[in-house]
N, C-alpha and C positions, 0 to 999 in steps of 0.2 A: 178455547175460543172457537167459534162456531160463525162463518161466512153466511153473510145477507144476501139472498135474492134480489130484493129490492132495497138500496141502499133508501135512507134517509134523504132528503133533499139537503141541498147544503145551508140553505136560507129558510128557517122555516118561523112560526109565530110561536112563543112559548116566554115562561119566565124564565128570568137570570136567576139562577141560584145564588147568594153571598159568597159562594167558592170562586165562583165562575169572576166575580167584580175582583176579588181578592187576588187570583193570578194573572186579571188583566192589568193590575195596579205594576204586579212584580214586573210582569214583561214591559212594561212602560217604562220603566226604573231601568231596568237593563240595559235594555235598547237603546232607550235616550243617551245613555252610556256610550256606546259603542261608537258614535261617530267622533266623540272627542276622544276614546282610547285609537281611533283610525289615524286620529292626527296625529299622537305621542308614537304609533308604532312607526309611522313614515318620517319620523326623525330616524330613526339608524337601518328600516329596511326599504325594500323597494315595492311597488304598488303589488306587482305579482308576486314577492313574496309575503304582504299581509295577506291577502286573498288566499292564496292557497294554502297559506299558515292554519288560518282560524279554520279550513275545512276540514285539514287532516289532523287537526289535534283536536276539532269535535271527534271525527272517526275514532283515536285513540282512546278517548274518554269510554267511549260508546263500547270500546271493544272488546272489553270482560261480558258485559251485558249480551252480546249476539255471539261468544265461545261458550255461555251457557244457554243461550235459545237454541241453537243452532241443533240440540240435541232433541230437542222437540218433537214431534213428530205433525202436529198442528204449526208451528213455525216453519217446516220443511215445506207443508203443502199451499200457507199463506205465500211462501216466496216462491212456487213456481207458476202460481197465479199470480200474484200481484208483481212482480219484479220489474214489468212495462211501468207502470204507474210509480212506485218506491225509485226509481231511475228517471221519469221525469220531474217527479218530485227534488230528490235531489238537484237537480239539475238547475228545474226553472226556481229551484225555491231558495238554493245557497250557494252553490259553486258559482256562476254563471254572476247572479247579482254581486257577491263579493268581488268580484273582479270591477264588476261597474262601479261600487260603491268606492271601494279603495283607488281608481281613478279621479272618480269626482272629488274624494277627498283629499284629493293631492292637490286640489287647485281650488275648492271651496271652503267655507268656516264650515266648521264643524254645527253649529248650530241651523242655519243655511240647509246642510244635509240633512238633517234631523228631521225639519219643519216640512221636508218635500218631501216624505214619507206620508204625509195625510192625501197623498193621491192613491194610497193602496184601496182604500175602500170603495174607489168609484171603479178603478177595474175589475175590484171583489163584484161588481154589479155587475160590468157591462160583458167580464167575460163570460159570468154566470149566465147573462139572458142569454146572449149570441151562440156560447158555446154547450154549455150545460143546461139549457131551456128550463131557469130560475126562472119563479115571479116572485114580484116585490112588491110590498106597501108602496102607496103612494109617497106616505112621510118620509119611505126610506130613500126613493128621490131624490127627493126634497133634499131631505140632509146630506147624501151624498154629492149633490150636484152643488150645494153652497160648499160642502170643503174645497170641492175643486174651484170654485169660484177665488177661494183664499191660497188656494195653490199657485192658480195661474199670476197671483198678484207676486209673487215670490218667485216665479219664474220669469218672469218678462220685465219687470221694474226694478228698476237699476237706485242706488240709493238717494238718487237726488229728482226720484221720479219722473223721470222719462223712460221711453219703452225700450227694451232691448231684449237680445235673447240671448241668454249662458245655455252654451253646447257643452258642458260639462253638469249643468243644470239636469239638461236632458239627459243624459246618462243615467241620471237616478230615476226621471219620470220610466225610462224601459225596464230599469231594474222594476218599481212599483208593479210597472205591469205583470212583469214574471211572477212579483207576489199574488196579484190578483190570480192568475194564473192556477196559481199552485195551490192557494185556499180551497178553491173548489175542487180541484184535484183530490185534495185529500179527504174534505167534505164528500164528494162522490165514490172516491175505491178508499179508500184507510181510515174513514173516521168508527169503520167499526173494530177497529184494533187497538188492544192498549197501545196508550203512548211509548211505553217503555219498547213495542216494539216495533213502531211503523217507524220511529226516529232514529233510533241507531242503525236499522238494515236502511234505512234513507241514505247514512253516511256510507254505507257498507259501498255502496257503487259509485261515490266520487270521492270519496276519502283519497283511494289508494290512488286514483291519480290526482288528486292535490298532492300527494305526497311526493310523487314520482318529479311533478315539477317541481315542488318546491327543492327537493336537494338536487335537484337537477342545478341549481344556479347556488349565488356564493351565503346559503343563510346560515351555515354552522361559521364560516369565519367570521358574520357579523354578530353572530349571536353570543360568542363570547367575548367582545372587543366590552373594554372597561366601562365603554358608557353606553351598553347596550342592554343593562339590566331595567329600565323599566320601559324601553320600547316589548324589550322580548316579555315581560310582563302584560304589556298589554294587547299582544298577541296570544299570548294564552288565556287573558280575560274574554275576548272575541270570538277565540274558538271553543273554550268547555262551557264558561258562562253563556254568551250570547245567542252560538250558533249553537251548542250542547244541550245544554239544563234547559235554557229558555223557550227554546223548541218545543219540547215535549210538552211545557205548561201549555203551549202555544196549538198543539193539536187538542187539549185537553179542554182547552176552551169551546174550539171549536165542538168537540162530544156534549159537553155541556151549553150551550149556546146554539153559534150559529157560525158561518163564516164570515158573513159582516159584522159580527161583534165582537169579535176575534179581531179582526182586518182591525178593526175603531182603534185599537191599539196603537193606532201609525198617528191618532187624532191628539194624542198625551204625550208620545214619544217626544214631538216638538218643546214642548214644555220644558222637557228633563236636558233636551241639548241648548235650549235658552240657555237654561242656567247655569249649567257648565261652559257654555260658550261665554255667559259672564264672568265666571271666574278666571277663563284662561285670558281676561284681558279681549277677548273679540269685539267689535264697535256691530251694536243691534240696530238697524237701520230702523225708523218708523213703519217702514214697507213692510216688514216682516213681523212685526208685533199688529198691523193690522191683517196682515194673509193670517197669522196665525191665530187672531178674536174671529175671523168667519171661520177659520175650519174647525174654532171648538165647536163652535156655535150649530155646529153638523152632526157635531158626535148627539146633541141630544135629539135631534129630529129622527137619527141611524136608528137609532134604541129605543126611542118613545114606544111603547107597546100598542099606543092606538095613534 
């Protein structure tokens, strides 16, 4: 592997390869996942130990993978340049949000959570202009600024339509930001690295302290009590699938792609916690089936090629 002078921009005009639609579908499917596996784990553990769960058993996952880079001599010299960036990535992109995410889901539906994830793509934009001096299509705008239109309807309108504001709501809007954050992040210093390696040295630096909290507190006595086999199941869904596996489609996309079409991922995600949020019996308010037809409605203005 061989380091860029001048990285790639992280938003740029180009086609979608069918690879590229194909592991945005998986990570959709995932994702969407994860806020309903959030609620079954916070039946037997507690908010900061799902969080720091799914950190440190991605890191686990990850951890044969960077005891054979590690020997590298090109993976030696990417981590002594990149280790600022690989560490705020970690940072703003999984430890940090799982903590917010596992809060809010301790007090919101799971589908709810799911659906206010289509605010990632609007700070995929605004932190790329302000902070990474991205330009964008007009259309991308456009579409970004209607999903937020159907975000804000999901945040502030309560089920019987009147205005209100969920401070546990918010939560998740700070976490989206740290996603937006972290897109370009990696778009800017790691998109020129395989996946396989900017994702596991990503965990390498929060991992071991998710780890440290987490046995720091009571999760081995809850993890084997009788009726903690599919909370702890879906703690290890969260951390190898979601935060692990998923990831790395997730920078792959971006290599192929862009970081707003990558991010649009938060635009489907909805979708997939609908429907689990219907199975587990959740009541889907109109408010949210109509926040969630504007912010589809954005994914194709995001991606429209002209």
């Amino acid at each position: 592997m061989t380091e860029t002078t001048t990285p790639e921009p992280v938003l740029v005009v180009q086609k979608r390869p069918l690879l590229a639609w194909i592991l945005l579908t998986c990570m959709a499917l995932v994702w969407g996942s994860s806020f309903i596996m959030m609620k079954k784990a916070l039946g037997a553990f507690t908010v900061q130990q799902v969080a720091s769960g799914r950190i440190f058993f991605a890191f686990l996952f990850f951890l044969p993978f960077m005891l054979v880079q590690i020997r590298k001599s090109d993976v030696q010299q990417t981590l002594r340049l990149r280790w600022p960036a690989l560490l705020a990535s970690g940072s703003l992109g999984f430890l940090l949000p799982a903590f917010l995410f596992a809060e809010a889901g301790a007090h919101l539906s799971s589908s709810l959570s799911g659906t206010l994830n289509s605010l990632s793509p609007l700070f995929v934009l605004l932190t790329g202009t302000l902070l990474f001096r991205q330009r964008f299509r007009a259309n991308q705008v456009w579409g970004i600024m209607l999903g937020f239109v159907g975000s804000l309807i999901l945040v502030f309108f309560s089920a019987t339509g009147t205005f209100t504001v969920n401070g546990y709501a918010l939560l998740v809007v700070l976490a989206t930001l740290m996603y937006g954050i972290n897109t370009n992040l990696i778009g800017k210093y790691l998109s020129h690295l395989p996946a396989l390696v900017a994702t596991p040295w990503t965990f390498a630096f929060v991992g071991p302290i998710a780890g440290i909290f987490l046995f720091s507190t009571d999760f081995i006595s809850r993890a084997v009590a009788a009726d903690a086999l599919v909370p702890l199941g879906a703690v290890l869904f969260l951390g190898i699938l979601a935060s692990g596996i998923t990831s790395v489609l997730f920078i792959r996309v971006v290599q192929l792609a862009s970081g707003v079409f990558a991010a649009s991922v938060t635009y489907l995600i909805p979708v997939v916690a609908v429907v689990w949020g219907l199975f587990d019996g959740e009541t889907i308010y109109p408010q949210q089936y109509l926040g969630l037809t504007i912010s589809l409605l954005g994914i194709y203005l995001v991606n429209r090629q002209k």
